[in-house]
PALUM-120687 format. One line per 3 residues: number of its first residue (from 1); for each residue x, y, z of C-alpha. Coordinates in steps of 0.25 Angstrom, whole numbers, m for minus. Layout:
// PALUM-120687
NUM	X:Y:Z  ...
This chain:
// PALUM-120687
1	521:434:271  516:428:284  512:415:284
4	500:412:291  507:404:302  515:417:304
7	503:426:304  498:420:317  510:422:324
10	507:436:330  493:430:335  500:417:340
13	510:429:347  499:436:351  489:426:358
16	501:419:365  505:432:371  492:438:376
19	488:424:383  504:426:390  500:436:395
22	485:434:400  491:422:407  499:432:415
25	485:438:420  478:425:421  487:418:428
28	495:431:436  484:444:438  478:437:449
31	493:435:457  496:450:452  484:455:459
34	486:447:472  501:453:471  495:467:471
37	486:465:484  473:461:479  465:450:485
40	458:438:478  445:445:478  451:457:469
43	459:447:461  447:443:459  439:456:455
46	450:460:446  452:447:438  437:448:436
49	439:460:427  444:452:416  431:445:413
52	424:456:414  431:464:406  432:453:395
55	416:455:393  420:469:389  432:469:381
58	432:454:373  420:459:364  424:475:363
61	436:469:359  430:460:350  419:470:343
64	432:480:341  439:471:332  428:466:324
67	423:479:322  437:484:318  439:472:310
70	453:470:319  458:459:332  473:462:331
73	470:479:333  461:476:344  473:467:351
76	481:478:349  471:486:357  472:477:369
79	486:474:370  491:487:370  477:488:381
82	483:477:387  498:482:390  494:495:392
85	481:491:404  490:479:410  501:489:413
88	490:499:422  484:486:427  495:481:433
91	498:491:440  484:495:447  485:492:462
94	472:494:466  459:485:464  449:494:457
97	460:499:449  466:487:445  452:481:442
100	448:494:431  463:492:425  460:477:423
103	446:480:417  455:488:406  467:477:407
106	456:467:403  449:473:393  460:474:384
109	467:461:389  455:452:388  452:453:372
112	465:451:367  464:435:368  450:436:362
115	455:445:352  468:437:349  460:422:348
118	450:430:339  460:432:329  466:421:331
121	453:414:327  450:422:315  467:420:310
124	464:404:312  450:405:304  460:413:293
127	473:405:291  464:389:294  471:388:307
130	468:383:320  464:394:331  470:385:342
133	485:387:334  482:400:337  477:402:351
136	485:392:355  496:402:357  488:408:368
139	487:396:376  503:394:374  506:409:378
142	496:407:390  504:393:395  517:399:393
145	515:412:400  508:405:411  521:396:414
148	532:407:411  525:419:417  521:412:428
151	535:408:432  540:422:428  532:427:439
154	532:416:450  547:423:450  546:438:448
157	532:440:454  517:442:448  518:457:450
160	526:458:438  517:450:429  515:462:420
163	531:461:414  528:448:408  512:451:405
166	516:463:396  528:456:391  517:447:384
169	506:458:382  515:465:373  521:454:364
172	505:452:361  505:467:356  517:465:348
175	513:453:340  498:459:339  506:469:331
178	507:456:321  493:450:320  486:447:308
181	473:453:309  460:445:305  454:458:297
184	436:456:295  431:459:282  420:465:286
187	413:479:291  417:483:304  406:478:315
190	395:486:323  389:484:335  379:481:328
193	385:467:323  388:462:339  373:460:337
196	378:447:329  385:442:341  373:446:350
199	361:438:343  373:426:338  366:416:347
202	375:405:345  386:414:350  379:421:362
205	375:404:365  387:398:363  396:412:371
208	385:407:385  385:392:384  402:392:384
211	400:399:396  397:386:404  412:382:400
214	420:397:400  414:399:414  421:386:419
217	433:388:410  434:403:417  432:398:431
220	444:389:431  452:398:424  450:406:435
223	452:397:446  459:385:441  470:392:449
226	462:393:463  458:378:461  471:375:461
229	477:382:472  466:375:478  470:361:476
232	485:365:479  491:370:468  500:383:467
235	502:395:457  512:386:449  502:374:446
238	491:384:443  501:389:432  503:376:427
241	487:373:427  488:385:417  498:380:409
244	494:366:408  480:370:403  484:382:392
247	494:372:387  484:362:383  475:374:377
250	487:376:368  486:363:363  472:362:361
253	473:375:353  486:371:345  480:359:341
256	466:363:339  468:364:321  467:348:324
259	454:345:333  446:358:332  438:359:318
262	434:345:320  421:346:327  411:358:329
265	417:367:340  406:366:349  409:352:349
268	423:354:355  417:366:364  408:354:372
271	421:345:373  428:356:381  415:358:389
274	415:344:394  431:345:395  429:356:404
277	418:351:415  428:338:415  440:346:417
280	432:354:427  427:344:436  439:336:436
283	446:350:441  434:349:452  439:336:456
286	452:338:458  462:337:470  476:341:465
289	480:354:457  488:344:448  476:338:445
292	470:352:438  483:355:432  481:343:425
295	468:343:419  473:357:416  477:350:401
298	461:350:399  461:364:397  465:363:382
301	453:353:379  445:363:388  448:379:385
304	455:375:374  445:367:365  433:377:370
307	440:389:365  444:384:352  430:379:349
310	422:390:357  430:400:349  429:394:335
313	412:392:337  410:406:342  418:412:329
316	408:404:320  397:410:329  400:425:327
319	402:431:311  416:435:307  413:451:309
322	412:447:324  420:437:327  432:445:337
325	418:450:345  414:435:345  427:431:350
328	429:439:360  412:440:365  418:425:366
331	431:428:376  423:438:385  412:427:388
334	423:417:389  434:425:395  423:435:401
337	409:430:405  414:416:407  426:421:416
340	418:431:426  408:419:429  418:410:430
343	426:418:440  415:422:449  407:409:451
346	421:401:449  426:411:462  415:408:469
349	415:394:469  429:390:471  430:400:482
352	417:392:488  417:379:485  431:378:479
355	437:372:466  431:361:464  417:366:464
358	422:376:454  427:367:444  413:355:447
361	404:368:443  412:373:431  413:357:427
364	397:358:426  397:371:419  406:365:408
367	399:353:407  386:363:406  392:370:396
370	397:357:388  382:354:387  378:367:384
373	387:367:373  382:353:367  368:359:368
376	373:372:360  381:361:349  369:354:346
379	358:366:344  359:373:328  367:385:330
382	378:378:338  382:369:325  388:382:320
């Protein structure tokens, strides 16, 4: 009989290799692109498809597995979607082509981190253990990924960054094979119970005020790289900014069963608030890329505490029967919403005002959001 330290290993497995090989996209898609002939303003259109298709596909993919009562089938689903539409996608040539195969790339891409931190969730609530032990593995996969693959291709090329992305896509369907589902002992749900989710005004509340801080957090992932390039980096110290910053999330995560239950996670969601417009404005005063790589370590204390306590608040918000839509409602505002606005409006102001500008008006909308947040904390229904 497994133990329950064993049990988690195919979901330790999974979560490490899936975020190894959306580093791959994250960091590499945008190089692939350029590679095949498009310019920055089609980058730009196709890299926007995965937002938009996060909407969509984070809460279909969430409602399918309440309603069958299943997380690790509906991985299954998008892994085997996710080798079968990356292989097509990569080898589109033309825009509107490569844009409709993307839609379908993402669609099935985009869940599976939502779908695989869900059950992580509800494994942790099971066995007593920390979450963070758990996503930790994520982070880890992401950092190492981003140092090995990144070096891998600096040799061979970016056109053949598909070899090492379905080298990792398909070691997360082998140890999906493995998983330990979280079954829900209850009647299968009905459109009828999303009404819960719809009229859950703490939910709905909380999902549009932690906008203030995933805008900002999705604008400088987008353009941490430009900003930079901009104050004289390369390639090579952008990949280290990467690292640097998923690292410390890793710790924050791995060590989150010692900080995280003592205080109301709203608490530690305004902390990484007024963490984040610091961290911000700092980057906006900045001369040196040296200088961003870092403050990079505040990533951890940032992304990494909001996640933790963001996740943890919104599962007490939603009712068990619902909680994968919940989750994954959560990941397409975050990963979604948050990431099209932030995109857009971060484009437009460092293309017109530059970096710094950027990062002064996204330190205000954290600091907004931080406030927002303590106004939330102290009304009834956010003592939850």
């Amino acid at each position: 009989m497994l133990t329950q330290k064993q049990s988690l290993i195919p979901l330790k497995m999974l979560l490490f290799c899936f975020h190894a090989s959306n580093t791959i996209i994250l960091s590499f898609l945008p190089l692939y692109l350029k590679y095949r002939g498009l310019n920055g303003t089609e980058i730009g259109w196709v890299m926007a498809v995965g937002p938009f298709a996060t909407i969509i596909s984070q809460p279909f993919w969430g409602y399918i597995s309440d309603k069958y009562k299943t997380v690790k089938r509906s991985l299954l689903i998008c892994i085997v979607g996710l080798l079968i539409s990356s292989v097509l996608f990569f080898q589109m040539n033309q825009l509107l082509a490569i844009i409709l195969m993307g839609s379908v790339f993402y669609f099935f891409t985009t869940p599976i981190g939502a779908l695989g931190d869900s059950l992580a969730q509800r494994r942790a609530y099971d066995l007593k253990v920390s979450f963070g032990t758990i996503r930790m593995w994520g982070s880890i996969g992401f950092a190492t990924s981003a140092l090995i693959i990144g070096e891998l291709l600096a040799k061979v090329g970016v056109q053949y960054m598909i070899y090492p992305y379905l080298f990792f896509g398909t070691l997360a369907l082998l140890v999906t094979f493995k998983l330990k589902d979280v079954p829900v002992e209850s009647d299968p749900i009905s459109f009828r119970d999303l009404s819960k989710l719809l009229t859950n005004k703490p939910y709905l509340i909380f999902l549009g005020l932690m906008m203030f801080l995933t805008i900002s957090h999705r604008a400088n992932d987008s353009f941490i790289g430009l900003y930079i390039a901009e104050l004289g980096g390369n390639e090579g110290l952008v990949g280290v900014a990467w690292f640097v910053g998923v690292i410390s999330e890793a710790a924050i995560f791995a060590f989150a069963g010692y900080w995280f239950r003592k205080y109301h996670p709203l608490v530690f969601i305004i902390a990484a608030g007024v963490l984040y417009s610091i961290r911000w404005f700092f980057y906006a005063s900045f001369n040196s890329p040296y200088q961003v790589i870092a403050l990079q370590v505040l990533h951890g204390v940032t992304f990494g505490v909001f996640y933790l306590a963001a996740f943890d608040y919104i599962s007490r918000l939603i009712p068990k029967l619902l909680q994968s839509t919940g989750h994954l409602v959560f990941f397409a505002t975050f990963f979604g919403v948050s990431g099209i606005i932030g995109s857009l409006v971060g484009g437009v102001l460092i293309d017109n005002y530059g970096g710094s500008t950027l990062y002064t008006a996204i330190g205000i909308l954290s600091l907004l959001g931080a406030i927002s947040m303590t106004i939330y904390h102290v009304l009834p229904f956010g003592k939850k």
